[in-house]
C-alpha distance (Angstrom), angle and dihedral (degrees) to the residues before:
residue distance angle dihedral
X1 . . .
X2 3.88 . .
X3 4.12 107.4 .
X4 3.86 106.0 -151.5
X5 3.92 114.6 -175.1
X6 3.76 132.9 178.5
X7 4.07 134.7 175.6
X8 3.80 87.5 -119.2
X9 4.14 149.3 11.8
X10 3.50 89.6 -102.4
X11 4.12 83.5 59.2
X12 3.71 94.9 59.6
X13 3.60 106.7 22.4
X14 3.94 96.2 105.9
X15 3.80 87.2 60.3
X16 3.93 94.9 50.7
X17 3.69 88.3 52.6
X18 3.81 98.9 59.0
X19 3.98 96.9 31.2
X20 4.25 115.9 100.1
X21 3.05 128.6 -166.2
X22 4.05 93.3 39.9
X23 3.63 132.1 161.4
X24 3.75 128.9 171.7
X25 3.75 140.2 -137.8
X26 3.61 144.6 167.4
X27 4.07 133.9 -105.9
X28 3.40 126.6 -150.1
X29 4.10 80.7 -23.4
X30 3.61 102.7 -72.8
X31 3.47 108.8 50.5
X32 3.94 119.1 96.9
X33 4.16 106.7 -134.3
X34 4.02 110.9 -177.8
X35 3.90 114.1 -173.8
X36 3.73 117.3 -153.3
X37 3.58 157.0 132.1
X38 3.93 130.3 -110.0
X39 3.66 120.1 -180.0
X40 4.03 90.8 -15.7
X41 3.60 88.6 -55.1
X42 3.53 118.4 123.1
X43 3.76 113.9 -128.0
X44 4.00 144.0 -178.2
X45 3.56 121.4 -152.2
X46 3.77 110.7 -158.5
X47 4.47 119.1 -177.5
X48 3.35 127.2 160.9
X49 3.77 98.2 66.4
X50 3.66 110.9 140.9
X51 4.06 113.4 -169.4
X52 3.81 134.9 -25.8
X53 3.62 100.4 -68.9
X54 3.60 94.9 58.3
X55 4.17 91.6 34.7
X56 4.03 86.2 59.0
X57 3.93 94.9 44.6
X58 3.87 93.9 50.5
X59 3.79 93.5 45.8
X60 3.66 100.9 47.9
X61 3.82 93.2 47.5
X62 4.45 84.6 46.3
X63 3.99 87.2 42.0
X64 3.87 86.5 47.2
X65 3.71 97.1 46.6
X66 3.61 103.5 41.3
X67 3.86 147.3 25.8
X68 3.48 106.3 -98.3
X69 3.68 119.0 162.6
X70 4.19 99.9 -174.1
X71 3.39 136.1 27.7
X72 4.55 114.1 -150.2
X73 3.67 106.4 -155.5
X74 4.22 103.3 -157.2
X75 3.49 133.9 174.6
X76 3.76 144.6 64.3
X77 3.82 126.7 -28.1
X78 3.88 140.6 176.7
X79 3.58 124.7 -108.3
X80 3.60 120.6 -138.3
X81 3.81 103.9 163.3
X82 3.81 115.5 74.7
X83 3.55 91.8 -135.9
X84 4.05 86.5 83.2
X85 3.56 130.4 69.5
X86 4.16 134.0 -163.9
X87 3.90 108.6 -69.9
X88 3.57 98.1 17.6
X89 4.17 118.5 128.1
X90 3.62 124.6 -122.5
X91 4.19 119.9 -164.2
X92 3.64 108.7 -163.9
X93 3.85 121.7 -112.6
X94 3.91 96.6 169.6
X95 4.06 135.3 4.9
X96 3.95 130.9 -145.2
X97 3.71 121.9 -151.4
X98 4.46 91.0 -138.3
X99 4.08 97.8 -172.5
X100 3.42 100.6 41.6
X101 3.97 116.3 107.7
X102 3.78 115.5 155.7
X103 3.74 95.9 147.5
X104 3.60 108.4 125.9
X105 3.79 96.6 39.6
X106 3.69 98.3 44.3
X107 4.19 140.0 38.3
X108 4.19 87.8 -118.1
X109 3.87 131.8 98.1
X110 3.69 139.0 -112.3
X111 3.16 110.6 -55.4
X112 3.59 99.2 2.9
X113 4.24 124.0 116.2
X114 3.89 111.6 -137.7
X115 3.71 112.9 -82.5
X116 4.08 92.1 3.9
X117 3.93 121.3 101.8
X118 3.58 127.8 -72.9
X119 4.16 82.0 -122.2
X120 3.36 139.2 -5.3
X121 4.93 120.8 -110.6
X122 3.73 126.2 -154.9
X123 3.77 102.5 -135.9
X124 3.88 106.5 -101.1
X125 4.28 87.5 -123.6
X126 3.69 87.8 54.7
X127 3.97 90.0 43.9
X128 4.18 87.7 48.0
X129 3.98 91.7 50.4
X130 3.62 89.8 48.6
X131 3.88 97.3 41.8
X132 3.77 91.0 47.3
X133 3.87 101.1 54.4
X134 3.55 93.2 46.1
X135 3.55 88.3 48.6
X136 3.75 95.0 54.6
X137 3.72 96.4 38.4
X138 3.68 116.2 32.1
X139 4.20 130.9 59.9
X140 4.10 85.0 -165.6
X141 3.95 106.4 112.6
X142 3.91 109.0 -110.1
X143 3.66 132.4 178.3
X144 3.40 136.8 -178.1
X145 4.58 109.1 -113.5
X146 3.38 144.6 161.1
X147 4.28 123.9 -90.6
X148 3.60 131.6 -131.2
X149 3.68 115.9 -163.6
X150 3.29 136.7 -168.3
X151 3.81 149.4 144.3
X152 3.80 80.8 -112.5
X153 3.79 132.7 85.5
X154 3.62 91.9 -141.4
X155 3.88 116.2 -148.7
X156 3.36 110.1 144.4
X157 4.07 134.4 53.2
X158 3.35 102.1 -122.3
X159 3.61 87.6 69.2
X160 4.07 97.1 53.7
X161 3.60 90.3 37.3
X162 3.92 94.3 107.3
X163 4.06 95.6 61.2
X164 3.64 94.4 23.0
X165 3.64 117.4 101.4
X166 3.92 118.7 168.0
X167 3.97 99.3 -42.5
X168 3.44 95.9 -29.6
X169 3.78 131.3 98.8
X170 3.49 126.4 -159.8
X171 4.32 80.0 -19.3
X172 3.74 95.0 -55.3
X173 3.98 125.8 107.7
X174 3.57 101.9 164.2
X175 3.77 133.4 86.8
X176 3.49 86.7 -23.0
X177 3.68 114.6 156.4
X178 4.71 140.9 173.0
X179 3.39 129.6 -123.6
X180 3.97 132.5 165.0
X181 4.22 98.6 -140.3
X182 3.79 101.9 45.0
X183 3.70 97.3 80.7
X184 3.27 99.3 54.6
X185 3.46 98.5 43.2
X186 3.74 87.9 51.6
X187 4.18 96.0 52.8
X188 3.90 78.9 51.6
X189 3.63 95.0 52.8
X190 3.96 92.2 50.3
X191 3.43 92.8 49.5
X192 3.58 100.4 56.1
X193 3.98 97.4 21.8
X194 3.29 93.7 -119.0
X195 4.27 113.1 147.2
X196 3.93 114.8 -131.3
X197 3.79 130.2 178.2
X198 3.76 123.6 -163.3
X199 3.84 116.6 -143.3
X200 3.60 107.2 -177.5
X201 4.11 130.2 162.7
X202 3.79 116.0 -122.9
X203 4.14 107.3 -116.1
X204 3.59 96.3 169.7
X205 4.09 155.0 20.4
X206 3.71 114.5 -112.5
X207 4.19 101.8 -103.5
X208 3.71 92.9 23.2
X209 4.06 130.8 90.6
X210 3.47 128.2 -121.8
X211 3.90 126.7 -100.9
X212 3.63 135.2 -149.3
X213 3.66 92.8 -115.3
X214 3.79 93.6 48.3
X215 4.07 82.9 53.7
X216 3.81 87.9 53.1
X217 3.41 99.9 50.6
X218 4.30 91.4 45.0
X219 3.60 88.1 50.3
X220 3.82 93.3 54.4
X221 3.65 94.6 49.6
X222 3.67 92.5 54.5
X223 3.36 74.5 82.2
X224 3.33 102.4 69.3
X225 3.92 93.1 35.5
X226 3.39 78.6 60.0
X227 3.71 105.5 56.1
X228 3.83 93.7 40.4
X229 3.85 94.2 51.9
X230 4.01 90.6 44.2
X231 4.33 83.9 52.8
X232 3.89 80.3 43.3
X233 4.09 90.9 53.1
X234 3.85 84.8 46.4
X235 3.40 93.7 55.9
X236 3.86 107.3 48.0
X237 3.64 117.2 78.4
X238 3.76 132.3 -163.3
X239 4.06 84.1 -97.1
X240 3.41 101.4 46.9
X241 3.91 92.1 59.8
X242 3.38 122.3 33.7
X243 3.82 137.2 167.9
X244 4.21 107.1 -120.6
């Protein structure tokens, strides 16, 4: 099973329109589970996850209950680097824990839980599978960055001041990019080695607000982050990914 899960409905609603054989239930009352198939593949839409802690609750309970052999990340995220623009998609390579700081009381880094990794990799095959479908099937400029995550919507600098230094966070200043779910997802994925890849559409600039038409244009290329992760689903077999 293929684990898709998004902040909102507007996240995952591409998927729910192309699944069959769907039917619906609620987790822990609030959160919107959709059970389907797309291209044979079995697949779980999951929306209504609202930051980290509640992204890494509902995937280890999922990860725990079924077989699922990748988590999608989707959604919006904020650019920081100026190397990105409104509308363009970002597939993660690496992910950043932002508001962790146990430091003093512990022998770990920034950012960094006790015996956890310094940051979290998308598995290059997963990265290629990705890569090539948007490739063949979108005209939407993607690249390939680095993820911040946080239970934080980060907007101003005093909040990244800790791992910021000059225009580099955590030693990365290009196509770097925050979102709220992928931490959690990501602690998730390491605990049950499980591989998961967020492809998200930039909405906004870090330190800016954003507009209506910047909302227009993100919702239209869900779209196309829809298509290329449906190819994507086609693509990956039971083989291909498997839980070690």
């Amino acid at each position: 099973m293929i684990l898709i899960i998004g902040s909102t409905k507007d996240d995952t609603l591409y998927f729910d329109s192309v699944m069959t054989q769907k039917r619906t239930e609620k987790l822990f009352n609030y959160v919107n589970l959709t059970f389907g198939r797309i291209y044979n593949q079995e697949v779980l839409l999951v929306n209504g996850v609202q930051s980290s802690y509640l992204s890494s609750a509902v995937c280890s309970y999922l990860l725990d209950k079924y077989f699922i052999i990748l988590i999608i990340v989707v959604g919006k995220c904020t650019a920081f680097s100026e190397d990105l623009n409104i509308g363009d998609i970002v597939v993660s390579r690496r992910l950043f824990i932002g508001d962790v700081d146990l430091v003093e009381e512990t022998n770990s880094s920034l950012g960094q839980l006790p015996n956890f990794p310094f940051h979290y990799d998308t598995p290059g095959d997963v990265i290629e599978y990705v890569n090539n479908s948007l490739e063949a099937r979108v005209l939407i400029p993607h690249k390939t960055g680095t993820y911040i995550s946080a239970n934080a919507s980060y907007s101003n600098d005093r909040q990244i001041e800790s791992f910021r230094v000059d225009n580099q966070l955590f030693g990365h200043s290009r196509c770097v990019v925050f979102d709220t779910i992928g931490a959690g997802v990501a602690m998730s994925s390491h605990l049950f080695n499980v591989p998961f890849v967020c492809v998200k559409v930039v909405s906004k600039r870090f330190k800016t607000t954003q507009s209506a038409k910047a909302y227009e244009t993100v919702l239209k290329n869900y779209a196309s982050v829809g298509k290329a992760i449906v190819s994507t689903i086609g693509d990956i077999g039971r083989n291909d990914i498997i839980r070690g």
